[in-house]
Every structure is written in C-alpha cells, then in structure tokens.
N, C-alpha and C positions, 0 to 999 in steps of 0.2 A: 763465814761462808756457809757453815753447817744449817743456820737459822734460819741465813734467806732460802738454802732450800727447802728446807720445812715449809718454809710461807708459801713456798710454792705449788706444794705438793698439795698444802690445807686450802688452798686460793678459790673460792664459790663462785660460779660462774653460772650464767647461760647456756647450756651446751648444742649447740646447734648441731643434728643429726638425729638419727633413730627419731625414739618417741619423747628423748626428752625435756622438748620444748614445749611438751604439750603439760608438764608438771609444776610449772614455776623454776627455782630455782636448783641445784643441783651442787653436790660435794663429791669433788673429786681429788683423793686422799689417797696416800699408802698406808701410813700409821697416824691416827688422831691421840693429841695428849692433851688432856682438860676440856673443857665445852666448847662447840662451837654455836657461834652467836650469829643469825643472820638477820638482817634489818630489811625489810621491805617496804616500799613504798607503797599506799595505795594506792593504784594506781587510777583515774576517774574515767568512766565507764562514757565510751564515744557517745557523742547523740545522733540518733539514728538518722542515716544516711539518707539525705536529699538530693541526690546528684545530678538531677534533668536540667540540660538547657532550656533556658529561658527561651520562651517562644515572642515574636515580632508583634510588637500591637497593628501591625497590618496583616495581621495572619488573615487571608480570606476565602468565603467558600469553603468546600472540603465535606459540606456536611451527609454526602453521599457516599463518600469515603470514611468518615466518619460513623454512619449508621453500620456501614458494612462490617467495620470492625468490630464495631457491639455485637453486630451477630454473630461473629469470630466469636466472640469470647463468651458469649453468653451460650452459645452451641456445644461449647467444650465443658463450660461449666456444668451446664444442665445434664451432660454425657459422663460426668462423673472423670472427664480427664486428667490422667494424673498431674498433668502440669501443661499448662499451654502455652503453646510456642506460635508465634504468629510470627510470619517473613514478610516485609512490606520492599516490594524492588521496583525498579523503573529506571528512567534514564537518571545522569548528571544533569544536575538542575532543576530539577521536577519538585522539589523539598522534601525528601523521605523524612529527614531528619525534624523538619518543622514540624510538620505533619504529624510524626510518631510522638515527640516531646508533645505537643498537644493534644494529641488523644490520652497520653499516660497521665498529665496535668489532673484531666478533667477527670481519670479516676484514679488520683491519689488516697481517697477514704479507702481505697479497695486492697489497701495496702499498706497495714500499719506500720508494718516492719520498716521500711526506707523506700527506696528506690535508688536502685544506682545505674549510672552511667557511663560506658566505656567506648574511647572512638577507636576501631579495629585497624584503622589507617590502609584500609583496603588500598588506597590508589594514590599513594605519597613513594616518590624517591625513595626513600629508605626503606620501602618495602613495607608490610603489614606489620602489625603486632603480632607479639608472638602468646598464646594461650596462658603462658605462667607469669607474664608479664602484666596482665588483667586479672588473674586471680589475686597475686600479690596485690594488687589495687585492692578487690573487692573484700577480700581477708582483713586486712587492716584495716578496713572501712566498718566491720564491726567488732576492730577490737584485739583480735589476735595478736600475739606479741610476735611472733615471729611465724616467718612462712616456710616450709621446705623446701630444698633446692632440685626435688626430684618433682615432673608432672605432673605423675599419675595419683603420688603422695598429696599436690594441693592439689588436684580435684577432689580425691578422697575427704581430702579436709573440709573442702569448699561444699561439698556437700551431709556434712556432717553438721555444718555450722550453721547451713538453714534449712536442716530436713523440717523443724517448726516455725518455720518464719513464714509470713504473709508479706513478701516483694516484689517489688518490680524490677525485671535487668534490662534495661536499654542497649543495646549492641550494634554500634553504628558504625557504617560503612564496611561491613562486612565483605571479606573477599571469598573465603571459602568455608563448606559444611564443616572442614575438618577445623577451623578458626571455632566456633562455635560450639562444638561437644563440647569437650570439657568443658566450658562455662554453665553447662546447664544446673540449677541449682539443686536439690536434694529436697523429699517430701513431696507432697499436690498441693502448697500453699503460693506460689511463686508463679509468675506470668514474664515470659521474655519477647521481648519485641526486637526483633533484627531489621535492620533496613541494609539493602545490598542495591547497587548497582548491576548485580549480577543475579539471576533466580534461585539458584542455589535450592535445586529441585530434590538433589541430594537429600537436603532435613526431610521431605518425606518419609522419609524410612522413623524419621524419630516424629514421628506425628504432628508435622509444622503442619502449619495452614498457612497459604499463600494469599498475598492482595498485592496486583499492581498498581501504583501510581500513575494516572496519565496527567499530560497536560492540565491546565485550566481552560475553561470553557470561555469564550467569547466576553461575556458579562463578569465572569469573575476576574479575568485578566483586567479588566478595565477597570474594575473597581480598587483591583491591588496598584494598578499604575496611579489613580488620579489620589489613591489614600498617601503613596509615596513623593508622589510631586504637587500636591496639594491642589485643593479643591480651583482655588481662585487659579493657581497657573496656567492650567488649562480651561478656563473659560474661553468656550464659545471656539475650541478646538476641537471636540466633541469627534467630527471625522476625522481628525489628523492621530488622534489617540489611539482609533479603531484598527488605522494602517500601523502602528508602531506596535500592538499586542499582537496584531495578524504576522507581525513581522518577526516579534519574538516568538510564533509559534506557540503563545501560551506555557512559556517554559517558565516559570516564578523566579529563577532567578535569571535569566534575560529583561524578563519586564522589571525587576528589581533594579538591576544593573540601567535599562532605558531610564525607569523614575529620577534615578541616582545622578546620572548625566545630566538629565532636564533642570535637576535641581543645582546642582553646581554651573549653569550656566542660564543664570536668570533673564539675559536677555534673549534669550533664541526662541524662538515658535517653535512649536510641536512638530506643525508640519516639517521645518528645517531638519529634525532627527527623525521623522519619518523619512525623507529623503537622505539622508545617508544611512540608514539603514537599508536602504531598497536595494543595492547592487549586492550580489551573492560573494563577491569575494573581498566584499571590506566589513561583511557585519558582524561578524566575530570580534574584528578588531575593534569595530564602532563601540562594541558592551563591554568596554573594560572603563572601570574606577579604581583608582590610584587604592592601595590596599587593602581591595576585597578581590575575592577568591571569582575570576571570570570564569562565561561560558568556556573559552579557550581553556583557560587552565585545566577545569573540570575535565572535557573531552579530552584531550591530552593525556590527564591522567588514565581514562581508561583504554582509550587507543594505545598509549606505552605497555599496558599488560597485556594487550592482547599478543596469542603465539606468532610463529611469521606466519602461518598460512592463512589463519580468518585477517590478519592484518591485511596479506595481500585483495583477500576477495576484496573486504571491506575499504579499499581504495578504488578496486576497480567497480563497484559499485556506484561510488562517490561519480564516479566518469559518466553514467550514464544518464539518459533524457528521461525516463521513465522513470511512471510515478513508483511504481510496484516491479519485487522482482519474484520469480518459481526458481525453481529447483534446477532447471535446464539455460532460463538467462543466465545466470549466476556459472554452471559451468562452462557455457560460450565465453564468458567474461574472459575467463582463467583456462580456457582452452584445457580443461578438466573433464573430468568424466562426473555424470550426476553424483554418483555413491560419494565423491570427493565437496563436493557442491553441496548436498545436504548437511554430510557432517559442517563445515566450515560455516554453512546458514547457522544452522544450531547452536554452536558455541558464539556465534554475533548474539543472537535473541538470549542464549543464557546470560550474557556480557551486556544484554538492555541496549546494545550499538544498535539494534536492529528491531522492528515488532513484527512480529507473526498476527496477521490480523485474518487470519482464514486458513482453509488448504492449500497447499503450496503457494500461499502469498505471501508475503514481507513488504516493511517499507520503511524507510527513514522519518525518523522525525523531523521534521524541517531542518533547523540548526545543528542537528546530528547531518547530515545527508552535506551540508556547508563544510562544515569539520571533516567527514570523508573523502569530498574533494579536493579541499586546502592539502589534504596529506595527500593524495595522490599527484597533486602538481608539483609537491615538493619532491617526494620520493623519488616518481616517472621520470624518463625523459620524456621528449615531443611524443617522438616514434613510437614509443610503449604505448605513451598516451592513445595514439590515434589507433593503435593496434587494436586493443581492447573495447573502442567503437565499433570499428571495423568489423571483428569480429560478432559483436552482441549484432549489428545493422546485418550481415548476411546470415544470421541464424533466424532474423527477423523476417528475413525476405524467402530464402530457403523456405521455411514451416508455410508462409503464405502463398508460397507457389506449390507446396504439395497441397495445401487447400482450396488454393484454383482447379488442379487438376484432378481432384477429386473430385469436386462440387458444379463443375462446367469443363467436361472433357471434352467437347464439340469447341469451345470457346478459342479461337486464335490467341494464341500470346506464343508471345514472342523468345527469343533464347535469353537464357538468363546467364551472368560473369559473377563468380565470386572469388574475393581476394582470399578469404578464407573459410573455404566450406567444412562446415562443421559435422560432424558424424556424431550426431544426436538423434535419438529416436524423437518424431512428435505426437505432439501430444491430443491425438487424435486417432479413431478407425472405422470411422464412416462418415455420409456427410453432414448429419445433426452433430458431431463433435466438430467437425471442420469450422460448420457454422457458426456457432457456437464458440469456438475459437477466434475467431475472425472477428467477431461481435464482440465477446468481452477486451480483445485486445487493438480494438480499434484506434484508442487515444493512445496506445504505446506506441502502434505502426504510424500514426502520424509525429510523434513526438522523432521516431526514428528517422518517417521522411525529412522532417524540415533540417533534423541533424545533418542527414547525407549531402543536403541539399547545401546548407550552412560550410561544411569540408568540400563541395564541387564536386561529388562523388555522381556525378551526373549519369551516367549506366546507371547503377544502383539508384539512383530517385527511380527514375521512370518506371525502372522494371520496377520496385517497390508499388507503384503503382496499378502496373500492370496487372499485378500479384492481388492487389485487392479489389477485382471487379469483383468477384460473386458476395462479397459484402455490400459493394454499393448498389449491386445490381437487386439482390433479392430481398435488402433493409432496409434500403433507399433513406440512407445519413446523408441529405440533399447537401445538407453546410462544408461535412468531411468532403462528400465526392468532391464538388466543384474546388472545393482548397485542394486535394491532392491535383488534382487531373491540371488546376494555373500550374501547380509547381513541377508537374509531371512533364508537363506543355514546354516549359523554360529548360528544364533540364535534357530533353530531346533534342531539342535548338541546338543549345548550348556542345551536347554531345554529335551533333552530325548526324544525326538517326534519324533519315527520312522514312525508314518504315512506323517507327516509334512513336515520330511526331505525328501520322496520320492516324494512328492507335489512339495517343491522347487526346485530338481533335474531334476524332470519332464517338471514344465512349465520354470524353466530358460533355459535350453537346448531347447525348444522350440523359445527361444527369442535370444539363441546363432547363434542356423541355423538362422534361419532369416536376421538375420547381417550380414550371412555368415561367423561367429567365428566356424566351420564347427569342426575344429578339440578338441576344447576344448568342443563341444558341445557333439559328439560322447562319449567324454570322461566321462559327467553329465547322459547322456544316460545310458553308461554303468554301472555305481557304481548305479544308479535308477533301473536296471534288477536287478545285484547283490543282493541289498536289498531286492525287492519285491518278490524274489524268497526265502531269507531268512526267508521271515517274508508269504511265502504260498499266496501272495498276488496276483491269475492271472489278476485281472482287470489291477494292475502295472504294472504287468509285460507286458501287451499288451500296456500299453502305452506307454513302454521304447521300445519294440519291432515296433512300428508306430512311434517314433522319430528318430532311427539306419535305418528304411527303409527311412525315411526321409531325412536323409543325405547324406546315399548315395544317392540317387536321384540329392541333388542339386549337389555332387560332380560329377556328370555326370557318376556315375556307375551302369546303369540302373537293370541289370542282380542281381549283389549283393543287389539290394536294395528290390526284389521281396520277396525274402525266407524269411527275416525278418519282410513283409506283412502279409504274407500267415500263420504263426504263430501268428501272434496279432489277424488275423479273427481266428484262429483256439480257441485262448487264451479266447478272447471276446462270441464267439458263445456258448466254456462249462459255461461262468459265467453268461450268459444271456447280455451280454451288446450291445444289439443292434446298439446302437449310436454307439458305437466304431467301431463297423463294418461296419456302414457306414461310415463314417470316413475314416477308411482304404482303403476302394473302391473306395473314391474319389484320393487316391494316385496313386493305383491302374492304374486309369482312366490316369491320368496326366503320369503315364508311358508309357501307351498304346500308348497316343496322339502323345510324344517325341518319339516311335517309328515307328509312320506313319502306327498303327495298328488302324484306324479309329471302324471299329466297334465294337472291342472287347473297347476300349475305347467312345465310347455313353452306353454300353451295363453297362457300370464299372457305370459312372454319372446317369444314367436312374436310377439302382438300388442304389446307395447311394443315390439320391434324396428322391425315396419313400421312400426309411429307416427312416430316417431325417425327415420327413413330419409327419410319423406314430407317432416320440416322441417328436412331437412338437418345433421343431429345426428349426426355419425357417431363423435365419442366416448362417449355415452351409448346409440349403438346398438350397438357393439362392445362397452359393459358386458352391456347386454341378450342379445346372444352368448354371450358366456361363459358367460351365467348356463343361457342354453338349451343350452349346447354340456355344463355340468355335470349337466345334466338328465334329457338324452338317455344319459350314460354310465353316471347313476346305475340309469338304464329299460332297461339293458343294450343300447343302440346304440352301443357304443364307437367305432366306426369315425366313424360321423356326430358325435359329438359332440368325438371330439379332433380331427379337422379343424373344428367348430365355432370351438373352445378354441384351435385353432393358429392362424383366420384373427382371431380376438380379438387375440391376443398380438402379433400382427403389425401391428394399428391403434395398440395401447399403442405398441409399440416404436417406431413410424413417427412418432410424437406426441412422447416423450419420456413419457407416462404413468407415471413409476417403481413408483407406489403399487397401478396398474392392470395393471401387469406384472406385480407378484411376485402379487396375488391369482390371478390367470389362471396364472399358472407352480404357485400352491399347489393352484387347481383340478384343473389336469393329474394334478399328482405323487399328491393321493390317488385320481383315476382311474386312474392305470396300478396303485395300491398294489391296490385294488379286484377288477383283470385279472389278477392277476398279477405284473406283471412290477414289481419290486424294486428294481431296476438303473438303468431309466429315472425309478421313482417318488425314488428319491434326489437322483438328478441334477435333475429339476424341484425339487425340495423345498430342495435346494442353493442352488440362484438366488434362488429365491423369498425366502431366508432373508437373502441378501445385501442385495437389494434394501430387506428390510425392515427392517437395520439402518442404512438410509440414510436410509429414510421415515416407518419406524412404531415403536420399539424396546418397544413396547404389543405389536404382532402380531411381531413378533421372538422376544420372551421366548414367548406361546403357541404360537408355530411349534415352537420349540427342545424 
C-alpha cells in the first residue's frame, strides 16, 4: 500500500490550471527517491490551418462588392491599421457567407499563416456560440496542447499565439459585438472578416469597417438561376425566368432554392414555378428543397431572436399596403408614440429584418415583408389584424385632411369618421411641406385607398379621397385622380352619401376634362346636376353647371359653353358663393381670350381676380393673373402684362403649383414669341416643357 502511494505522489502529469500547461509536462511529488525518467513524444507540428468553406462553382456577380472590399482592405492597410476588421451584414439569404469565403479565397497569398473559420451560430435553436468555445477551436488549430478554462486567460493566449502570424479569421453568422472581441487576434498581421445578419454597429468602437450585402441585380440573378437549372432547361423560357428572380427578389438563396426545384422536376416549365410562386402567401413555402436550409427557415431564425417589441412592430408592418414605412406609420401601427417607433425601427434595420434606405424611410425586402406577414397572420387574430390597418388607413387620411386644409382652406370637404384617431404630430408646417407630403406619398394614400376600399371601409375611401384634392388638384396625377375619385364614386354609393357622391362626381369630372376624357366627363357632370337638383342643392348644382361649361370649352364649342356659365353665376350669386363666381369668370375670361374679344376678356380676369382676393383665394387669384397678365400681352401691353405673368409665376412657385407653373412659364414664352424676342420665348417654353413632363405628358406631347 505504502508503494502505490508513492507512485502516486511521483505520478507526471498534465496539469491543467495556472500556467502550467503552457511548460509541457509537470512533476507533482512530496519526496522523490532515485531519478525520475520522463518520455515524451514528439509531438508533429499541425499544418497550417485552412479552414474556408468552399465556395459554389455558380458563385455569380459580386464584383462591386468585391472591389469595395479591396478598398476596405487596402484603406486600412495603406493607414498603417493595426489589424483590420471588416463586418459584411445584410439579410437571410443574401450569401454573406459565400460571398466573404470568396473574397478570402481570392486572397489567401495574403496570408500565409492559415485561415480559419468559425460559425458563431448566431440564429440556431440552441442559441449562439459561446467565445471560449471558438477559441478552443482556433487554439488547437495551431497546435496548443491544451486550452484554459477561464475567457479572459484564452484570449490572452489566443493572442499571444498570433501576435506574429499573417491570418485570416472568418466569423460567421455572428450575432453580437460582444460574440466577437475576444476573438480578435493579437499583433497588425491578421485580417477578420465577420458576416452578421445584424449590423453590429457596436465593432465601431474597435475599428470595424462596414459593407452591406444587397440583393442581386436583375442580370446576375438570371445568370445564377439558369447556371443552376441549366442552360438547355430553360430554353426559350427566357421571360418565365425573369418573373421567377423578380419573384425571388434577387435573394441568392431563393433563386438557389427556385433553380433547385426546376431541377428536381424535369418536366415542368419555368413558367409553371413562375406561377406558383406569384401568390404572396404560398412563396415561402414554394422555395423549399428537401434538406437544404430554406428562405423560411432562415427568416424564422431571425424573427425568433427578435425582442417582443420589434417582433410586434415587425408583424404589424408585414400587415400593411405600403411600399415604405417613417417613423410615425410604424407608431400608428402599434398605437405607439414616435420615440417608441424609432427605437423598435432601429433594432429591425440592426437585425437586417428591415432597410433604411433614406430619412425616416424603411422598407422590406420582398421575401422579408412575405415572412412578416406570414407571422403576423399566425400570431394576430382577425380583429388585431384589421385594427392595425385601421389604424395606419386613419393616420393616412387624418395627416391628408390636415393637408387639405392647409393647402385649399376655401375648398368644401366634407366631415371626416375615424375609427381610431391618432394623436401624432404631422409631418408638416406650411404648405410646400404639405405638398410635398401629399406628393411623395401619393402611391401609399392609393395603396391605402384601395385597402379601405378592399375591407368596405366605405366612409373612409371616399373621405380618403376627399382628403387628396389639393394633390390632384395642383399636380395633376391624371391616372391617380381618375382611379381614386371610380373608387371614391363606388364607395359613396355604396355608403348612402349623397353629398359625397356629388363631391366625387364633381371633382372626378373635373380631372376627367383635364386628361381630356371630355366625353365621359360630361357624363360625371351630368348625373352630379341630376342629383344636386334632386337633393335642392344650388351651390352643386353651379358646380356641375361650371364643369359642362368647362367642356365644352376644351371641346372647342365656345358658344354652347357660355349658357351653362351664365347659370352657375346666376346659381352661385342666389346662394351667396362668391368664389364660385369668380371662378366662373375666370372661364368666362378664357372664352373671351379664344375669341380674340380682348377686353371683355381683362374685363372677365380683372374681376374674378378681386373676387378671389376678397375670400382669400390667392391660388385661384394668381390663376386669374396669368390669365389677365396673358391678355394684356396679347392687347399689346407687354410690359404690364409680363410683370402680370411674372408676379403669377412667383405665387405658383411659392406654392409648389408644378401644373400652374409650366402653364404661366407657357404663357410667357408665346408672349415674348409674339414681341419678338426668340431667345427668352425658348427658354420659357424650355421649362414649361419640363415641368409638363412631370405633370401633364397630355400638354407635354402639344407643347413639343
């Protein structure tokens, strides 16, 4: 018994702890008797680490992303940095991973020491890796016999061990900055490349350099689909291939997963997975291949990390029509306050769920935006659901009705209902912001109408409509008007609202002429008298009666177009509506002109000006302008009337009027053509033409 304790005591070991594993072997004795003998092996020295995934022989494109990174590195280089850190983030599915093994391929001479490669398990079930658990990898990877059980010790180590090495660390799917430190290696010889899912803005402070990932472009996505379903299978599919990338949104591993299906089903056309890919709530499920890693899965993974509160936005997001969200949709959403709404935007854009493509703008990526509303129809109820429409449609109509009534206070509109009115500031405080407003978000407020319209939210269409005259009125979007003011027209019907429907008859018809849809507009004209006379209504009925004078006019029937004047002033004058009678006088005027009856026409403008002036009208009085200031030039008072014509131009411009600009800019130019002068009549005529390829492409082509 005595002996084997001695053997015990004499027994050489390993000793894991302190410092000393870092000596070789170790003798741990009470009393030694005679020599001790220890044998070691030598042990054969790793071959230096190669550890990058292999990249896809359909790797395609990239080479813009590609250069951008050489500048990354060759920037840092050249800057004497001590070690450079490159972060490459973007959505699920994008290939950070391909992408980055491929740029590191191509400079492995840049690094003789190895390369190694670790996946951080950012968005797996089981949570990420943990920092000591990747050292231990990269430790043994050159060599070390044994590793510490404390962090801060292998980092210490891990940096000790290539403060003179020339490598590369690949760090993939990274979830957080704090995943990431410790790994960073030791010395200026070493280049790390991180790919996240998430921005991981954080590594700033340690001197990262950022590069996002987008999609693939049109032509590269096509090239990666027909590389993976082969050349011959899609012959003479050529358009059906176009709608299956446009469908995968150029996401590399969508169109991977489409090639992947094409190919295991040899007999099917292109076009047939074009077509099932086209409906939004089976295309997710369409891009799955029996065991590879899908669009779903991917999104999944990062939607599960998300906290609950960007979870919530980023469902009710998923909910809505709109292409782009600000900082105030997104709080209507979630019946939030902004300060709540930025944060929760920002952690989606850090999480890559969401892109920040401007000033308060964001958007989904296609198949991202698919995936938001998949979760929100699972998570939601009905009722939630519709809430959160609800909601975003009356914060939509809300902001566009204080932009009516800023932009056209004289303007009748009507009372407005909301189911949930939102106490948001907008985002506006005069009326070049209004306008401005109303213009940039012209395709949201229609995407919203036809939603309302879609849910029978019939109040809400119309009023939505209502909401957006001083857009159609002063931008003249001839396509929008006329689409909102059918749907606005149905939705009055439908809701009982004979004032409403005589509003939608009236100002659609007004947007019918315009476009010169002359004959169906007569026809909105007419059934708008019909009614207003039904329902005892002269002020209507003088507006229907100033629309029918209206048309005939542009129809060039100047005669017929008087009598139906001469009744709306008559109509206007018993109800007191002054405006309208100016109004009419400026028509009036415009006939006189086209008759070459000059002064009964200044005589028509002169007085619809003061009219207009007295009720505070100073857009329709500055129409009245121009039209006197064209009057006067044509009566040979050039002087008075292009300063007329200049002080017009200057209420358009001061307005945002684009439609009311180039008219008054076309006035000028054949006034100075008139005078003489050539030079100046181009340069009006120039603008004017500009203008009216933004507004009118009707008086565009007759300008030209």
């Amino acid at each position: 018994m005595a002996a084997a304790r001695e053997d015990d005591r004499c027994r050489s070991s390993n000793v894991i702890g302190g410092d000393a594993h870092l000596y070789g072997p170790t003798v741990q004795a009470r009393d030694v008797h005679g020599g001790v003998y220890i044998e070691v092996s030598s042990a054969q020295r790793p071959p230096k680490p190669r550890q990058l995934l292999p990249v896809s022989a359909h790797f395609t494109d990239r080479l813009e992303d590609h250069a951008a990174l050489d500048r990354l590195f060759r920037a840092r280089e050249d800057a004497g940095a001590s070690q450079p850190l490159i972060v490459i983030n973007g959505p699920a599915g994008v290939g950070k991973t391909t992408f980055a093994s491929r740029w590191l391929h191509a400079h492995e001479t840049a690094f003789p020491d190895g390369q190694l490669y670790a996946d951080l398990r950012g968005h797996v079930a089981r949570g990420p890796a943990q920092p000591g658990e990747i050292l231990g990898q990269f430790l043994r990877a050159f060599g070390t016999p044994s590793v510490p059980g404390d962090l801060a010790e292998q980092a210490s180590l891990w940096r000790s061990v290539t403060s003179r090495l020339r490598i590369a660390v690949m760090l993939d799917n990274a979830f957080t900055a704090a995943q990431i430190r410790p790994l960073l290696p030791g010395g200026t010889g070493a280049l790390v490349v991180v790919t996240s899912r998430h921005r991981l803005t954080g590594l700033g402070m340690d001197g990262a350099e950022f590069h996002r990932l987008s999609s693939l472009g049109a032509a590269a996505a096509m090239e990666l689909f027909i590389r993976g379903a082969g050349t011959d299978r899609v012959a003479g599919e050529l358009s059906a291939v176009r709608r299956v990338v446009s469908l995968c949104a150029g996401l590399p591993l969508a169109v991977c997963l489409a090639s992947a299906r094409l190919a295991a089903r040899p007999g099917q056309p292109v076009a047939a997975l074009a077509d099932a890919l086209t409906p939004d709530d089976e295309r997710l499920a369409v891009l799955e291949v029996e065991g590879e890693d899908t669009v779903q899965n991917a999104l999944d993974a990062s939607y599960a990390v998300l906290g609950a509160e960007p979870a919530r936005l980023y469902r009710a997001l998923g909910l809505l029509p709109v292409p782009t969200f600000d900082v105030r949709t997104a709080a209507a959403a979630c019946a939030a306050s902004p300060a709540w709404a930025e944060r929760r935007l920002g952690e989606l854009v850090e999480a890559n769920m969401l892109e920040d493509i401007g000033p308060d703008t964001y958007r989904f990526h296609d198949l991202v935006r698919v995936h938001a509303h998949d979760c929100a129809a699972e998570a939601e109820t009905v009722t939630a659901r519709e809430r959160i429409e609800r909601r975003v449609t009356d914060w939509y109509l809300r902001t566009a009705t204080e932009a009516q009534w800023r932009i056209t206070p004289l303007q009748l509109s009507l009372p407005r209902a909301y189911a949930y009115p939102a106490q948001l500031p907008v985002p506006f405080t005069d009326d070049i912001g209004a306008l401005g407003w109303l213009d940039a978000r012209r395709t949201h407020l229609m995407a919203v109408l036809r939603r309302a319209a879609e849910h029978g939210w019939h109040a809400t269409a119309w009023q939505l409509v209502d909401a957006m005259w001083p857009l159609f009125l002063r931008l003249r979007h001839y396509d929008l008007w006329i689409e909102a003011h059918r749907t606005g027209l149905e939705a009055a019907r439908n809701d009982g609202h004979g004032e409403a429907e005589r509003q939608m008859l009236n100002s659609g018809a007004i947007g019918l002429a315009a476009a010169h849809c002359t004959a169906e507009a007569v026809e909105w004209y007419t059934a708008s008298l019909r009614a207003a006379r039904e329902a005892g209504d002269r002020r209507d009925e003088g507006q229907s009666l100033l629309g029918l004078g209206g048309c005939h006019f542009e129809a060039g029937r100047l005669t017929d177009a008087v009598a139906p004047l001469d009744r709306a002033v008559e109509a206007w004058t018993e109800c007191g509506y002054s405006r309208g009678v100016a109004l009419a006088r400026i028509l009036l005027g415009e006939i006189a002109l086209a008759e070459q009856d000059l002064d009964r026409a200044v005589t028509c403008f002169a007085l619809a000006r003061q009219g207009l002036l007295a009720v505070s009208d100073p857009h329709d009085a500055a129409r009245a302008l121009a039209f006197l200031g064209r009057a006067q030039a044509r009566g040979g008072d050039h002087t008075t009337g292009i300063a007329q014509l200049e002080e017009a131009l200057e209420t358009f411009t001061a307005s945002g009027a684009a439609h009311w600009q180039a008219r008054t800019l076309e006035m000028l130019g054949d006034s100075a053509r008139e005078r003489g002068d050539d030079t100046s009549a181009d340069g009006f005529l120039a603008r004017a033409l500009a203008l009216y390829k933004a507004t009118s492409p009707v008086d565009a082509r007759r300008l030209r």
